[in-house]
N, C-alpha and C positions, 0 to 999 in steps of 0.2 A: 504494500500500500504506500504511496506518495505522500508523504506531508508537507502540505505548502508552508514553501520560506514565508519564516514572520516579516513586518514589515518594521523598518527601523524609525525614530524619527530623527536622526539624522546620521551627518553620511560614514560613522565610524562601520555601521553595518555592513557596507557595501563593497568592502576589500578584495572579498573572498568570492561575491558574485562579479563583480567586475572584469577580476581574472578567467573565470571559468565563461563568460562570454565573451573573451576575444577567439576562444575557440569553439563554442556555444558547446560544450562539453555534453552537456546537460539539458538542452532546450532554456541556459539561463536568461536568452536574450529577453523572454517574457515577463519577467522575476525582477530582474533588473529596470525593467520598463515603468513595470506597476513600480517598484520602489523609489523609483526618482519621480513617478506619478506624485506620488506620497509626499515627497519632498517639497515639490513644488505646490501642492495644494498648499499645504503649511505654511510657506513661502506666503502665497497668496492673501493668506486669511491674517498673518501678521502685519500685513501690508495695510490691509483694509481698517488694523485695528490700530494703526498709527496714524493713519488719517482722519481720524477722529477729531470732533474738537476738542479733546480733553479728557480725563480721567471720570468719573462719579466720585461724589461728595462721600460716598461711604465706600468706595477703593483702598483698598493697605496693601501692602506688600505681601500679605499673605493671601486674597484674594485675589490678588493680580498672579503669584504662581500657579493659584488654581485653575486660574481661567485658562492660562498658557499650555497647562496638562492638556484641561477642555478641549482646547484647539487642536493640539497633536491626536489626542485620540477622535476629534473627528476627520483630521485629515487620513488619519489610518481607515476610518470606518468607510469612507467614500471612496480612498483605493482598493477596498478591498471588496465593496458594491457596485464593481462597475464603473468607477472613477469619474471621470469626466472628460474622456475622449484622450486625453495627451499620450496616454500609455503606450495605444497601438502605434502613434506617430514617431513614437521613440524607439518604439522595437524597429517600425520598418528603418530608423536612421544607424541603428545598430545593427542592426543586418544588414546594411548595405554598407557598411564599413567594411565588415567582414569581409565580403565580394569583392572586393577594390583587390588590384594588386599589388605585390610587395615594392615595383618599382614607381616608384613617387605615387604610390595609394591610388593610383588610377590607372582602367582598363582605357583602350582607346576611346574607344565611343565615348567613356564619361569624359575622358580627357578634351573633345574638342568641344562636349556638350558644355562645360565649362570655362569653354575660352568667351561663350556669347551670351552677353549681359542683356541688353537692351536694343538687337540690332534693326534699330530705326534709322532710315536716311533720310536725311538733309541736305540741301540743295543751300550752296552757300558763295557766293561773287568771292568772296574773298578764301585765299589758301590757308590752311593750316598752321597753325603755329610753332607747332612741334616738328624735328627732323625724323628722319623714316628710322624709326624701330617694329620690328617684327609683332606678331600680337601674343599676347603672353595672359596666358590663363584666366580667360575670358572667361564669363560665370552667367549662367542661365538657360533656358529651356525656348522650345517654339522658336528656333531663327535658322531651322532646314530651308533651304533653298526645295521650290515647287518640287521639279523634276529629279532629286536627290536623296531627299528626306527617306525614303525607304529601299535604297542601292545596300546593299549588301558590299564586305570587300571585295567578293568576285568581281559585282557588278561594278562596283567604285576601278579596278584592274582594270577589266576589260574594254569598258569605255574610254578612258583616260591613256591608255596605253601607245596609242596613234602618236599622239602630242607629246607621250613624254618620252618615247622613243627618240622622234625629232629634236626634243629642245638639250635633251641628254648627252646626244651627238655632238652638238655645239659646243660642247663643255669636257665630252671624253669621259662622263660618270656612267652608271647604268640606271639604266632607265628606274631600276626597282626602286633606284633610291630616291630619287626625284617625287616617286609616287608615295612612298614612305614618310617624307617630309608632307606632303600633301596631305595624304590621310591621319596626319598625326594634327597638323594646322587644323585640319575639318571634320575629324571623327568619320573617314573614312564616306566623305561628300555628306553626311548626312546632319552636320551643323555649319552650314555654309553660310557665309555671309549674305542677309539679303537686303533687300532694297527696302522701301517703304510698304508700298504694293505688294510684298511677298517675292519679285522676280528675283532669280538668283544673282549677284555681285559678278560670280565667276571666279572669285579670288581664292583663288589655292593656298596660296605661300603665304597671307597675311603680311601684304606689302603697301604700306601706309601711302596715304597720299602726300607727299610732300611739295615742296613751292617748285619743283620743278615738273610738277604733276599736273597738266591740262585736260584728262579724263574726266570722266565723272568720275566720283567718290561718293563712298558711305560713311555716315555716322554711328559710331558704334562706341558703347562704353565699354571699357577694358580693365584688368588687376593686370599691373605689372611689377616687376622687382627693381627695386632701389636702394641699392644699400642695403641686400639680403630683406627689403621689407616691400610686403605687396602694396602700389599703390592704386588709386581707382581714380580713373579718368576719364573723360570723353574723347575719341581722337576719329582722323577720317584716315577711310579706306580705298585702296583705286577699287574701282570696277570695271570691268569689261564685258564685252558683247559676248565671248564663246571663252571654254576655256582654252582652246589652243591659242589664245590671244595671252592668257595668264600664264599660259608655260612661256610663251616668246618673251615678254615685259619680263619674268624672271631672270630667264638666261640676261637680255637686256641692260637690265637693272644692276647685276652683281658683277656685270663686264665694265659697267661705266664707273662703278666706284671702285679707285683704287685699293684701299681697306679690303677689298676681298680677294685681291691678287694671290694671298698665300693659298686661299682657299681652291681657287680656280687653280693652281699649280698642283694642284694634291686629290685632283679626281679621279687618277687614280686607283685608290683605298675611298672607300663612303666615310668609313669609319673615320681618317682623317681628315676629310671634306670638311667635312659636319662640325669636327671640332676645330677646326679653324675658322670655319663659319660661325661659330657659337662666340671664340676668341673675336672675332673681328666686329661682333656687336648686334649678330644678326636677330639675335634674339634675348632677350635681357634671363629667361628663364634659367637658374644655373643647371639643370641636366637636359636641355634640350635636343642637344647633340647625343645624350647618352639615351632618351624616349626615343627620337628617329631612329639610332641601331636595333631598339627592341623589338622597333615594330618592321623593320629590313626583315630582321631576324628571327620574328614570329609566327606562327602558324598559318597564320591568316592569308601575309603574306605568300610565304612559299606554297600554299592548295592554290591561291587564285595565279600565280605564276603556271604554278604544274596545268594546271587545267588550262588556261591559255596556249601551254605551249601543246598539249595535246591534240588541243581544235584546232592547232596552225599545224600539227603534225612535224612542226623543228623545232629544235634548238634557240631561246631566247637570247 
């Protein structure tokens, strides 16, 4: 027979559940849930009792302990009736921590789902203020581009392949990697930069608009690192008509600035690319360069290569 974990009211309880849900050993993700459920009711109800205007004329110290008991055993009694909704939202936030993986705590997908905050555009006479830095861990949901939002990485390969083939050539890298970089940018096409209307940006590589930028652009708000600290801003983005316009403007773009010179010398190794690209500023993220090898290097990758090179029946 199971006997449910007591509830604590506060957090010395929680040591022993804590630990045994980062492995959910136990199914503690639920236990843990309700218990910080509990917490925060408590939380709640001290809050409301400080807002008050004042004490009662017949309050003492020792009826104020009382009450304080009161309070805790009713936030225990409402977590343990059913609570008040927070619980489950806390379990799905612990479970899905769990899921994340060991490098930098995110799978691809959440990785680019998180690069997009706010992606609404703005249409603006005047350029941007900020010089081009990469987009760095953009945070938010609903900003898939129409015809991408449900590509799979086969589909994200197979499509995208043409162009990165071409622009890859230009530069002497392989193609994989190019797409790798791409899908790590966009979660694999399916958090793409989009316009206001919903039409997709186009933008693979997360290549800002800067003053020497006469495209359109998008507005988008960003977290990026500064001094190892995320900061949040607003910045604009180019756009383009197709993406084989976003692979050409890439190659483009990293040929015209000298600062990427070591990088372009070192294509190479991906592996070196990347980090000299990282080195050269293209990304403020500090393991950017180390997320693109993973996903080179990851499963995903190498089935939608294999099956590609299958339906071409050669050699990539």
């Amino acid at each position: 027979m199971n006997v449910a974990t007591p509830l604590y009211a506060d957090f010395s309880g929680l040591a022993e559940l804590k630990a045994r849900s980062v492995n959910d050993q136990t199914g503690s993700t639920a236990e843990v849930a309700r218990q910080f459920e509990s917490l925060l009711i408590n939380q709640m109800v001290k809050s409301m009792r400080q807002a008050s205007l004042g004490e009662g004329i017949l309050d003492s110290d020792q009826s104020l302990f009382y009450r304080d008991m009161f309070d805790q055993q009713l936030s225990l009694h409402l977590a343990e009736n059913g609570g008040i909704g927070l619980a489950a939202a806390i379990q799905r936030q612990l479970e899905g921590a769990q899921s994340a993986t060991a490098d930098g705590g995110l799978n691809i997908t959440e990785y680019g789902r998180r690069r997009l905050i706010a992606p609404t555009a703005e249409t603006s006479e005047s350029p941007p203020p900020s010089p081009r830095k990469s987009v760095d861990r953009m945070e938010g949901a609903g900003a898939a581009a129409a015809d991408t939002d449900n590509w799979s990485s086969t589909d994200f390969v197979e499509n995208l392949w043409p162009w990165a083939l071409e622009a890859a050539n230009r530069i002497g890298l392989q193609p994989q990697a190019l797409l790798a970089q791409a899908a790590l940018e966009t979660g694999w096409g399916r958090r793409m930069i989009s316009q206001k209307d919903g039409t997709p940006s186009h933008n693979l590589f997360g290549i800002k608009a800067d003053r020497n930028w006469d495209g359109a652009r998008v507005s988008v708000s960003t977290l990026e690192y500064e001094a190892g600290s995320a900061i949040r801003r607003r910045d604009y983005f180019r756009s383009y008509d197709s993406f084989k316009e976003s692979f050409n403007d890439y190659v483009d773009f990293l040929s015209a600035n000298p600062r990427y010179d070591r990088a372009l010398a070192a294509t190479s190794s991906s592996r070196a690319y990347f980090n000299e690209l990282q080195k050269a500023g293209y990304a403020t993220d500090p393991r950017y360069a180390q997320k693109i090898d993973a996903v080179l290097r990851g499963r995903e990758m190498r089935q939608a290569v294999e099956r590609l090179q299958t339906k071409a029946n050669q050699p990539l």
